[in-house]
C-alpha positions, 0 to 999 in steps of 0.5 A: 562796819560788822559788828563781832559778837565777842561771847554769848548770853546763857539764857535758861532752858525750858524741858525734862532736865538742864540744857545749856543754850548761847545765844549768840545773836537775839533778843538776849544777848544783841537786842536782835529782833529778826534773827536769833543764832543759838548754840545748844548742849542739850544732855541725854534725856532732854525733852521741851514741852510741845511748841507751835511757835511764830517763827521758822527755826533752822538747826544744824547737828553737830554732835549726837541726834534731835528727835523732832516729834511732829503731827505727821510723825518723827524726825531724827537728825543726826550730825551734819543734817538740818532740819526745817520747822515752819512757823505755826507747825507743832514740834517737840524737840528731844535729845534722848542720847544727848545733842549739840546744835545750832538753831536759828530762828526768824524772827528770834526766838521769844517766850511770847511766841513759842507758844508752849503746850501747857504742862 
């Protein structure tokens, strides 16, 4: 039978001021391993440290715009536009007029992969 995720788990945000993430589907919140669904509220300013994670993350704006910083340059996503970071590749996620957004990754999301530029 489906199994209905009645609310998500607030897991804390790394980066330059706070950002709210639900994780609907992970580690966290259902004990998923090979997939996370995250729901984010990042504000304006919002900066993450630099990343060369162990996992493709897929993310859906719904409201505002992130700012992907790669080697090759930067995206911005606007509302209703998705963007593809493949496992391995450096990003670095922004909101500099604040965001909301859904982001997936496979396998889910974990500290011990991310792999975060050191600060």
């Amino acid at each position: 039978m489906p199994k209905l995720i009645g609310s998500p788990t607030v897991v804390e945000a790394v980066g330059t001021r706070p950002k709210r993430i639900e994780e609907f589907v992970g580690r966290v919140n259902t004990g998923t391993e090979s997939a996370s669904v995250a729901f984010m509220r990042s504000p304006p300013g919002w900066v993450e440290p630099g990343q060369k994670p162990e996992f493709d993350e897929y993310t859906l704006v719904i409201k505002g715009a992130l700012q992907v910083r790669s080697e090759e340059g930067v995206l911005v996503v606007k509302p209703g536009q998705a963007v593809i970071a493949e496992a391995g590749e450096w990003v670095q996620y922004s909101t500099p007029a604040g965001a909301e957004y859904v982001a997936v990754c496979v396998p889910a999301f974990s500290p011990e992969t991310v792999h975060r530029d050191e600060e």
